[in-house]
N, C-alpha and C positions, 0 to 999 in steps of 0.2 A: 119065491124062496128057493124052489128046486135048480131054477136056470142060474141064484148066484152061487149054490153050495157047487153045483155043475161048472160055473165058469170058475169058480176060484181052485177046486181039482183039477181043471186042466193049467190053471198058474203053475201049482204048486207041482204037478208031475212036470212042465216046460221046464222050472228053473232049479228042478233036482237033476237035472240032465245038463246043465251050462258047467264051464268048467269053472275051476273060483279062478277069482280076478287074482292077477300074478301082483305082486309085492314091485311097486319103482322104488330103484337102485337111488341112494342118495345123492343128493347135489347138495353143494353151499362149500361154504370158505370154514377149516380148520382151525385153530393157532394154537400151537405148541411150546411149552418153555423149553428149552433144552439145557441141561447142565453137562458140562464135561467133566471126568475125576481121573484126572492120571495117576499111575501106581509109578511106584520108585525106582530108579531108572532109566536110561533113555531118555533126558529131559528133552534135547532137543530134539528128539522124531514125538513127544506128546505135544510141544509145544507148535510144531506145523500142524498136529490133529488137533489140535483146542480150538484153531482159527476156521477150520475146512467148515462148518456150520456156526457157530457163531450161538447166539441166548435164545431165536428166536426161529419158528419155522412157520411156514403161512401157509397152506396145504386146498388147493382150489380140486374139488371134487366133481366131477359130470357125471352125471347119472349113465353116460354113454359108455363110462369108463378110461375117458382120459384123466389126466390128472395132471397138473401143476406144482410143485415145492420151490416155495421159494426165502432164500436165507437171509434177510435183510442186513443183519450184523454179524456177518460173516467177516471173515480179515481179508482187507484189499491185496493181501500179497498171496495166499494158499487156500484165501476162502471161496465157496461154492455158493454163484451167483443163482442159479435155479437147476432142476429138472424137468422135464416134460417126457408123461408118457401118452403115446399114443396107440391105443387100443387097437384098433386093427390092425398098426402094422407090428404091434405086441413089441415094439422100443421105444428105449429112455435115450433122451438129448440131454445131454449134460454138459453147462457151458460153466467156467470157472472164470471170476473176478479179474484175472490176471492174461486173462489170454480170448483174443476173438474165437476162435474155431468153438464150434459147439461137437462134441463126441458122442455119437449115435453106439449104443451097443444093441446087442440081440435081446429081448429077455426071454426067451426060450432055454435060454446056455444059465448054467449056475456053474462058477467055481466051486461050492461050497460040497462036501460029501457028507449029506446025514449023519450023526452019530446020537441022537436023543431026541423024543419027540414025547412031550405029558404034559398033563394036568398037573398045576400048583395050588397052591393055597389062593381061593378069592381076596378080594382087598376093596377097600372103600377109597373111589378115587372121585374126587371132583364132587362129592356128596353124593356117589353114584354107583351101586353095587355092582363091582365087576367080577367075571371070571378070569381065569388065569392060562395062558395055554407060553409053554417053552419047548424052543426046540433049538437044537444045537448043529453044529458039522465044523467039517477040518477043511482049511483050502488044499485042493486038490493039488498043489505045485509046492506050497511052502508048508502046508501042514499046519500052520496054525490054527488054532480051536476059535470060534466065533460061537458065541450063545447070544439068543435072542428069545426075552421076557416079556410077552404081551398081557397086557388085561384090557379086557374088552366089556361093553355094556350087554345085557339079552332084551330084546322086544322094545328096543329106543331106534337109534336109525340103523337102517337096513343098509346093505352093501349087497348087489346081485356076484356071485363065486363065479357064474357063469362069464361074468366079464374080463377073469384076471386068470382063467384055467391053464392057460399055456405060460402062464407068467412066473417060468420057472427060477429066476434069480432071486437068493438070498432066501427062495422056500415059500416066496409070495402066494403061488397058487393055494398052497398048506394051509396057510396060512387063510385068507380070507375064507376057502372052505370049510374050515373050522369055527370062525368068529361072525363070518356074514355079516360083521360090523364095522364102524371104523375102530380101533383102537383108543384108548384112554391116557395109557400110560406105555411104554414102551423103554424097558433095559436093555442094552447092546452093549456087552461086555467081550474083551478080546484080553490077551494076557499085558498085554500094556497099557491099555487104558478103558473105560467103561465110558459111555454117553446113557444121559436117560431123558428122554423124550415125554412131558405131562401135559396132560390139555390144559388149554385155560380158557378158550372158548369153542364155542362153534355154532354154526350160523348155518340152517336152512336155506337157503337161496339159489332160485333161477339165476345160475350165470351166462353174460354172452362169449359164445365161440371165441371173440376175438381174444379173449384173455389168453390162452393157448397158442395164438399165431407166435414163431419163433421172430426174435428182428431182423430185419430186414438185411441181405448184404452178410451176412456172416458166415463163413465155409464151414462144411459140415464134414466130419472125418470119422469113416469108419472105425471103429475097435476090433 
């Protein structure tokens, strides 16, 4: 009796001393509805933005923190065939329907200059208690106001912040440090037209690398 009360204290002082086991970053495949609502106005500059994403977004997640979006029904003349971010080298390749060349930017660089960052009202999205986090800014060149509405899920899948810190375009770094989640639902309102972005599924899943390989033969141009 003595040697097990002795060996099971020396367990329990070993495994008060281990660090806890760190949380893996989500993988699996997203899908998103997306609605467009143009305000009055301007018909023909909403009517190229209706097309640039399309009804639908398909969103491939690596735990590594790449990531894949891609727009199925997007318009063959203005719409946006996918993105790819690559984590390490902290840029987005963005190749459009209409044109070979894929456009590598920075995402260390934001146009955008903060001007609102808070807590909204929670919402029940997907049969799913979400919280609410907005934040707004002006573009730094033209000045127009961009707001961005997220609700997110607490203690369903995980997102690691540490993957997306330097990923300062559009407030993303803020953004996942705040949520640690994937998002739910997502408003993006501008003074000419709003998009809102709502899950419709998502999907756990070990993906393979190759999903992520860009195709083959296609030039790549800096921004």
């Amino acid at each position: 009796m003595i040697r097990i009360l002795f060996t099971t204290l020396i367990f329990l002082t070993f495994t008060s001393f281990m660090p806890p086991k760190e949380k893996e970053s989500f993988e699996g495949i997203i899908t998103y509805k997306i609605t467009f609502i143009p305000k009055p106005g301007n018909e023909e500059y909403t009517k190229h933005q209706s097309q640039k994403f399309g009804k639908s977004l398909i969103l491939s997640v690596y735990k590594n923190g790449n990531f894949k979006r891609e727009y199925p029904f997007s318009g063959m003349l203005f719409g946006t065939d996918f993105s790819i971010y690559m984590q390490q080298l902290n840029r987005l390749y963005t190749k459009m329907r209409n044109n070979d060349t894929i456009k590598a930017s920075d995402c260390a660089k934001n146009t955008l200059i903060q001007k609102e960052e808070t807590e909204k009202e929670d919402a029940i999205i997907n049969g799913v208690a979400c919280k609410s986090y907005f934040i707004s800014g002006g573009d730094a060149r033209s000045k127009q106001p961009t707001s961005l509405h997220y609700f997110y899920p607490v203690g369903k899948e995980y997102i690691d912040w540490k993957l997306y810190a330097n990923f300062n375009d559009m407030f993303y770094n803020k953004l996942v440090l705040k949520m640690q989640a994937p998002y739910y639902k997502l408003i993006m309102e501008s003074i000419k037209y709003s998009v809102v972005y709502e899950l419709e599924k998502i999907e756990p899943k070990k993906l393979t690398p190759d999903v992520i390989n860009f195709p083959k033969g296609k030039p790549v141009k800096e921004l």
